[in-house]
C-alpha positions in Angstrom: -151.1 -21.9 -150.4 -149.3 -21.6 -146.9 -150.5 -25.6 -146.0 -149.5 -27.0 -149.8 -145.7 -24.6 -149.1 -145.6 -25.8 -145.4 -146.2 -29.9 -146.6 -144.0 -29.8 -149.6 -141.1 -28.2 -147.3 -141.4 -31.5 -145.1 -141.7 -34.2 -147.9 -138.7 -32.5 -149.8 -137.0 -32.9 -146.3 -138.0 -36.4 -146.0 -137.0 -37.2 -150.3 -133.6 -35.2 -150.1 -132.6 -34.2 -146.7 -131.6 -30.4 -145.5 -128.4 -29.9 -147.7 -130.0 -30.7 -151.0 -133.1 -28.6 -149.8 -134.1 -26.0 -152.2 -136.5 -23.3 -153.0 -136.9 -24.0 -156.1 -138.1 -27.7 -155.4 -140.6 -26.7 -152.8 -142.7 -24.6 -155.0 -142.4 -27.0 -158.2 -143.5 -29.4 -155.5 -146.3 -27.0 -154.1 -147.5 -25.5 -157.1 -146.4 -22.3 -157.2 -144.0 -19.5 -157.8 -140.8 -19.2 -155.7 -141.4 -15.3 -155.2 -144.3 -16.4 -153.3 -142.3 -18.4 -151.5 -139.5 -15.6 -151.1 -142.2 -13.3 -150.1 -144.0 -15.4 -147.0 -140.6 -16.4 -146.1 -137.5 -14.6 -146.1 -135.0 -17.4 -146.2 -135.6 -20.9 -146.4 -134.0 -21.9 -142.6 -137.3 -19.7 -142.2 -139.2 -22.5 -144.4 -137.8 -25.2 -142.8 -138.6 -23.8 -139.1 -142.4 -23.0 -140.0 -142.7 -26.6 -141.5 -140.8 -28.6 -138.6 -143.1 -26.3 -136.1 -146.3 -27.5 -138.6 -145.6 -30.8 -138.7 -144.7 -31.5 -135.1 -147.6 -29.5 -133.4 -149.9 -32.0 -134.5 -152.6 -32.4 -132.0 -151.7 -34.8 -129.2 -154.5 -37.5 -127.8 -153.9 -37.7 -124.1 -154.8 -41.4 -122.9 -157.2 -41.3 -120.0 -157.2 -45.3 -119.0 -157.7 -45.2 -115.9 -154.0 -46.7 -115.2 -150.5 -45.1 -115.6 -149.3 -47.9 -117.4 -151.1 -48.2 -120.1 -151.8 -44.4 -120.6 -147.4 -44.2 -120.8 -147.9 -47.0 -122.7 -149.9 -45.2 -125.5 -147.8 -42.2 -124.9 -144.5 -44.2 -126.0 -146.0 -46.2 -128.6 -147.6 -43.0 -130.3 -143.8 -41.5 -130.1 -142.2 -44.4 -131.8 -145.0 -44.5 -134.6 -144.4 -41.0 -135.4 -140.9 -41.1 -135.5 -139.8 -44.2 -137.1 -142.2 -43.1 -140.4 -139.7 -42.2 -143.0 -141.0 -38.8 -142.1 -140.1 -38.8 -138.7 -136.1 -40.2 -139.0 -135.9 -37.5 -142.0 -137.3 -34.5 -139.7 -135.3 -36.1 -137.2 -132.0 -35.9 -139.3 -132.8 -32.3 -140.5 -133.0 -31.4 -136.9 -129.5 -33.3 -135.7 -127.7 -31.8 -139.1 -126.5 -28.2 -139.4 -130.2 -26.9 -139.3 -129.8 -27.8 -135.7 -127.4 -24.9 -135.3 -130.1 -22.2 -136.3 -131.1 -20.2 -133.5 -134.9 -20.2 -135.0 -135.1 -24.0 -134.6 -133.3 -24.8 -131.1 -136.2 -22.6 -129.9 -138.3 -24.7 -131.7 -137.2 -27.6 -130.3 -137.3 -26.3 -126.9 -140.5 -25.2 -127.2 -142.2 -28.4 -128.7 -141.0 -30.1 -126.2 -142.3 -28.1 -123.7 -145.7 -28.2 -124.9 -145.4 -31.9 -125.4 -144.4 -32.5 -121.6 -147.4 -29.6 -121.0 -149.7 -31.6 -122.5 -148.8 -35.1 -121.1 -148.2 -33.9 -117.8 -151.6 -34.8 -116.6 -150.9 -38.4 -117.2 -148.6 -38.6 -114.0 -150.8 -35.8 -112.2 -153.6 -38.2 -112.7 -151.6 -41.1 -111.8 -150.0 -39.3 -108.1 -154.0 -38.6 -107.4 -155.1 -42.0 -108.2 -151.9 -43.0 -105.0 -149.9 -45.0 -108.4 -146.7 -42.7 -108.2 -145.4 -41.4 -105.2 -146.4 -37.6 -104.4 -143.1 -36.0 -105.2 -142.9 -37.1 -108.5 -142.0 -34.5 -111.2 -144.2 -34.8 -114.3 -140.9 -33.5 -115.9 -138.5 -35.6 -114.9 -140.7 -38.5 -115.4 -141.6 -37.5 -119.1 -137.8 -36.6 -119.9 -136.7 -40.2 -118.4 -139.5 -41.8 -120.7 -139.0 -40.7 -123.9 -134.9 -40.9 -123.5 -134.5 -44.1 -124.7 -136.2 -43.7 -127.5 -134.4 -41.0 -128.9 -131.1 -42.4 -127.3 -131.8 -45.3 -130.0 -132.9 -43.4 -132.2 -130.3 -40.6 -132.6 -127.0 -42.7 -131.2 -127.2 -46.3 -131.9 -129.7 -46.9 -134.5 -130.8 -49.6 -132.9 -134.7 -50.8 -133.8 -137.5 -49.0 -132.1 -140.5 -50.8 -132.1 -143.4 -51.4 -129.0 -141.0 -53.6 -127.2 -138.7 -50.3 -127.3 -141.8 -48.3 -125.9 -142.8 -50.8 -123.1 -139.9 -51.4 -121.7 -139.0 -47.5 -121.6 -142.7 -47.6 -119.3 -141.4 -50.0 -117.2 -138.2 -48.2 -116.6 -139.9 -45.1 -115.7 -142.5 -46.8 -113.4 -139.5 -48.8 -111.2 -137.8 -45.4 -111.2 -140.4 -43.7 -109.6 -141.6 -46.4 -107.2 -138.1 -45.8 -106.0 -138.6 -42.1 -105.9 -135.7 -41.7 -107.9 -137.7 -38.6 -110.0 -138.0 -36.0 -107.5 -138.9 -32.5 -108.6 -134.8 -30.8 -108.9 
């Protein structure tokens, strides 16, 4: 019941966006009762939270080519698959609308993408022990200056994000820390 609430919560985000979000619609959509829903979750920010949380905490596959490159390579391209789905720019939306406000999901946010960069840190670990980034490099900074122009396009401009997007953001990162320009702060 829990996986059928949590999945309808995300595809009523992604059919009719936070505002027009309802209770009601998740469980017609789920298949059951709104008390149940009422009772496993007290408000539906609540809802929305748990499903964002679900949805994003999918498992991530670390790449382990043998290069930096191409393992940021997969990294970024596996980033702009997920979120240009329809799925993606609508949980994207929901989180840049008023939802974004609620105290539940910055904490959310904040700690997805902490255990995102967690989990891709050994990518440039790998890389400073293989001598293909310099030793100061910060796993971090190098992650945060990666993904950036995704979002950037993403959430400002609404320009396309495609692979090109993706490989380019690599390159980018690479030249900026051949020039040791992402020291740990």
């Amino acid at each position: 019941m829990r996986a059928a609430v949590l999945e309808a919560t995300v595809t009523e985000l992604t059919e009719t966006g936070y505002a027009a979000l309802t209770v009601e619609g998740v469980a017609q959509r789920a298949g059951v009762h709104k008390t149940t829903i009422y009772r496993n979750w007290k408000t539906s920010d609540g809802l929305i939270a748990d499903a964002l949380t679900r949805h994003f905490a999918t498992a991530i596959t670390i790449p382990d080519t043998g290069a930096v490159e191409s393992d940021l390579r997969a990294l970024t391209r596996s980033l702009v698959t997920t979120m240009t789905t329809r799925a993606g720019r609508a949980l994207l939306a929901t989180v840049l609308s008023d939802a974004g406000r609620l105290p539940q999901l910055t904490e959310i946010k904040r700690a997805l993408f902490e255990d995102r960069f967690r989990r891709a840190e050994p990518v440039v670990t790998r890389a400073v022990e293989r001598g293909e980034l310099p030793t100061e490099t910060d796993p971090d900074e190098l992650l945060k200056a990666l993904v950036a122009p995704i979002y950037f396009r993403l959430v400002f401009t609404d320009e396309p994000v495609d692979e090109t997007t993706a490989d380019r953001a690599v390159a980018v990162v690479l030249a900026a820390a051949h020039a040791r320009a992402l020291p740990a702060t």
